[in-house]
C-alpha positions in Angstrom: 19.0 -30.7 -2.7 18.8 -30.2 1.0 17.9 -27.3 3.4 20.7 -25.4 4.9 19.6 -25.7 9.4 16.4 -24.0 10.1 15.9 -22.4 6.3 12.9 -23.8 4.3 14.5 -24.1 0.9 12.5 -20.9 -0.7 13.6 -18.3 1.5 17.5 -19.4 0.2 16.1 -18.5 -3.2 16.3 -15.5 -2.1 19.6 -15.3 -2.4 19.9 -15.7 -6.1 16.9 -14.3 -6.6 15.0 -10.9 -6.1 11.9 -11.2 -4.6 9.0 -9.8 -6.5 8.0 -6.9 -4.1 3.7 -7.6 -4.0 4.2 -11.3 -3.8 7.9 -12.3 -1.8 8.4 -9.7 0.9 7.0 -9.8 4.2 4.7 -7.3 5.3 6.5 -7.4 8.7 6.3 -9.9 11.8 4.6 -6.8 13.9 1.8 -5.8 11.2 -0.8 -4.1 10.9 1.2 -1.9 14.1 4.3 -1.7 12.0 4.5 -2.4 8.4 7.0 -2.5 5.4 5.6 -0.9 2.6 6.9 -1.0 -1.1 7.5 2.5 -2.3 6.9 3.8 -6.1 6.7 7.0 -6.1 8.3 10.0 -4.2 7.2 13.8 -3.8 9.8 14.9 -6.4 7.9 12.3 -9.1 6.5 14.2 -12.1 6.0 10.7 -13.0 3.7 8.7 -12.2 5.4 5.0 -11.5 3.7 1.5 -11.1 5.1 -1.8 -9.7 4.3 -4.3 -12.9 2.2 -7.0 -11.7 4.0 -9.7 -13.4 7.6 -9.1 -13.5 7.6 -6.9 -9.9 9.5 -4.0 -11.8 8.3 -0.6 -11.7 6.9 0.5 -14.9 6.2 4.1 -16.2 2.0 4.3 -15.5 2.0 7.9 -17.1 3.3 11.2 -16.9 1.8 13.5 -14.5 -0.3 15.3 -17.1 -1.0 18.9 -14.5 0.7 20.6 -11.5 -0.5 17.8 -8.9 3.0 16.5 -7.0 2.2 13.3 -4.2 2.8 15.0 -0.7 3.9 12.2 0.6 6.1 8.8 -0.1 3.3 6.8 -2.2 3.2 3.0 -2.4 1.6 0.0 -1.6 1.6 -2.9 1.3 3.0 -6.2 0.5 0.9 -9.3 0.9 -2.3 -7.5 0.4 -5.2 -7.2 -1.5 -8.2 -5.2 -2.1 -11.2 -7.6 -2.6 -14.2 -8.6 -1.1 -13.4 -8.4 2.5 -12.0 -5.0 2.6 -14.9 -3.9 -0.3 -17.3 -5.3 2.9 -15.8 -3.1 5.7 -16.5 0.1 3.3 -19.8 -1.5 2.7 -20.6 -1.3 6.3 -19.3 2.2 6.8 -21.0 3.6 3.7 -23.6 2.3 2.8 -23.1 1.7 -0.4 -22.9 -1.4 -2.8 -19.2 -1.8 -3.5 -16.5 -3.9 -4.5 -12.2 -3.8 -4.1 -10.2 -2.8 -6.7 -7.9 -5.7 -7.3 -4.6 -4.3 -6.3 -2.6 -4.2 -3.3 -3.6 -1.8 -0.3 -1.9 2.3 -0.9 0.2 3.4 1.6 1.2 6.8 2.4 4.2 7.5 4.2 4.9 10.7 5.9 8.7 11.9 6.6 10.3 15.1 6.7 13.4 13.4 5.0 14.0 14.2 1.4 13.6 10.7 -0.2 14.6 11.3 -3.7 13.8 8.0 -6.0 11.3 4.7 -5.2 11.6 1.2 -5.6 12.4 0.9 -1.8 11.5 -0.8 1.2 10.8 1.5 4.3 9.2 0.4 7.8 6.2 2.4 9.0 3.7 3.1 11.5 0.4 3.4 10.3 -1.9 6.4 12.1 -5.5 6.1 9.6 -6.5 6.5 6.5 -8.9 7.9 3.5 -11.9 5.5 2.9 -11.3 6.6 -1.1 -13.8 5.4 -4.1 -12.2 5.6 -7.6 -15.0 4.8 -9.9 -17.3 3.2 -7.9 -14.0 0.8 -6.5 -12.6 0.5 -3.2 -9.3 2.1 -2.7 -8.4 2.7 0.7 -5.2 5.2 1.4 -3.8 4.0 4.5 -1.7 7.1 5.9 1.5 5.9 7.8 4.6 7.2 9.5 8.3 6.9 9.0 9.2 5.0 11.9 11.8 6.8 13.6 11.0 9.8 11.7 12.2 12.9 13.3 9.4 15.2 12.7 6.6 12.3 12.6 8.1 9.6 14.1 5.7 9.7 17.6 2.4 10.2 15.7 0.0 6.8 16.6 -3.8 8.0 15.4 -4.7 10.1 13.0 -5.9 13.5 15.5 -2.2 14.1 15.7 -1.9 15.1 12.4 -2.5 18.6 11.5 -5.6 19.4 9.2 -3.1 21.2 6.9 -1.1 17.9 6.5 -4.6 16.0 5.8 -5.5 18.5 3.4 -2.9 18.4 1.0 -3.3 14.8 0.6 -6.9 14.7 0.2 -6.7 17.5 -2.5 -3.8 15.3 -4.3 -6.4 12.5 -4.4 -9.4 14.2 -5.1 -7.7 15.8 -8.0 -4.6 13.9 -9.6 -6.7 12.3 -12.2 -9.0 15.5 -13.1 -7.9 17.3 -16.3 -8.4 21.3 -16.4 -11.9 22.4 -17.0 -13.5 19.0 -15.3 -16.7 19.7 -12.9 -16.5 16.5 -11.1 -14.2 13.5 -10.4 -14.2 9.7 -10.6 -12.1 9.9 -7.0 -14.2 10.1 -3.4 -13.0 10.1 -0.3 -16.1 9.0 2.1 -14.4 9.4 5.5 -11.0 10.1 7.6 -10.3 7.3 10.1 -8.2 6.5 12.6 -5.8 3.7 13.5 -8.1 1.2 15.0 -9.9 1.1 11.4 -6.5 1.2 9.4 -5.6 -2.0 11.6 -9.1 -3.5 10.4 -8.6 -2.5 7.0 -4.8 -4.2 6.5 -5.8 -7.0 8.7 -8.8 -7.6 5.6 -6.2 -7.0 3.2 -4.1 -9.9 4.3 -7.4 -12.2 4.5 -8.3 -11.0 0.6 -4.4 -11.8 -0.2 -4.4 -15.3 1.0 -8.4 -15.4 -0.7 -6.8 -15.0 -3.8 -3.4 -16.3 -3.8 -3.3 -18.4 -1.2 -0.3 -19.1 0.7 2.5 -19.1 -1.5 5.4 -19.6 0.9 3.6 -23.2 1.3 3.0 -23.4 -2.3 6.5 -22.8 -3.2 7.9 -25.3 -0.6 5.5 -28.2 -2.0 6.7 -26.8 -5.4 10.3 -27.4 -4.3 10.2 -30.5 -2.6 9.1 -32.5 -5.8 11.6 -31.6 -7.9 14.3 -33.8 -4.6 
């Protein structure tokens, strides 16, 4: 088995192969400024849909149980990870004793296009983010834009987006996992930041990924060049 010129011999299993969309798609040679995220779920959703972990498939996570609807395109960064250096950052800005949920870093991406069904890649700009707590967990909400959007497109920091636009998705947040007649809710969202902390926060999540899984392009090519 040899290369083909200038392609290490795991990016031609890509050809016969999908790539599982956490682990074998690039967050994008211009990240944290512009990003591909992994999209699961959509504003039309009265599902709520999950990438499984293991076989990068989306899986049914549950039925959305009450009137909630995601505002905006709803998914996750690839390559990234919520663990202790991201659970530090919040540390710093809260206060608070607190560690990363284990999954990749939420993205939400805002368009005024109707994007009907997930499991799709789409490049965006991120603008800020929610510094969220589910349960005592870290679990940031990095807020984005298409790129190229028409409506959104030119938005760079969060103070460009109207409070009304912020709103909606901090109610969906605050309130997609509370059932009618609850007082309180697991979900927190501490502060509303801007870009230059979004940037810090991905930048973390990419340290966390390669924390915890290490670098598999490298692994893979080491894998591959023993079985010559």
């Amino acid at each position: 088995m040899s290369d083909s010129p200038g392609q290490p011999l795991w990016k031609l299993l890509n050809v016969l192969c999908k790539p599982h969309p956490w682990h074998g798609i690039s967050p994008g040679e211009d990240a944290p400024a512009l990003v591909n995220c992994f999209i699961e779920v959509v504003p039309c959703d009265t599902v709520k849909y999950e990438i499984d972990k293991v076989s990068g498939y989306l899986k049914v996570d549950r039925p959305q149980r009450y009137s909630n609807i995601c505002p905006a395109l709803y998914g996750f960064l690839p390559q990234s990870y919520c663990g202790e250096s991201v659970a530090e950052f919040s540390k710093q800005k809260t206060g608070r004793d607190l560690a990363g949920d284990g999954d990749p870093l939420d993205f939400c991406v805002l368009t005024d296009r109707p994007i009907e069904h997930g499991n799709l890649l789409v490049e965006c700009i991120p603008i800020g983010g929610f510094r969220m707590l589910d349960s005592g967990e870290v679990d940031d909400k990095i807020i984005a834009v298409l790129k190229d959007d028409a409506t959104y497109g030119l938005w760079r920091d969060i103070d460009q987006a109207p409070d009304f636009v912020l709103d909606r998705m901090r109610h969906y947040f605050l309130t997609y996992k509370l059932p009618p007649g609850a007082v309180s809710s697991k979900c927190e969202i501490t502060h509303t930041y801007g870009v230059a902390e979004a940037h810090e926060v991905i930048r973390r999540s990419f340290a966390d990924y390669q924390e915890r899984f290490g670098n598999l392009e490298d692994m893979l090519t080491s894998a591959l060049s023993l079985m010559r």
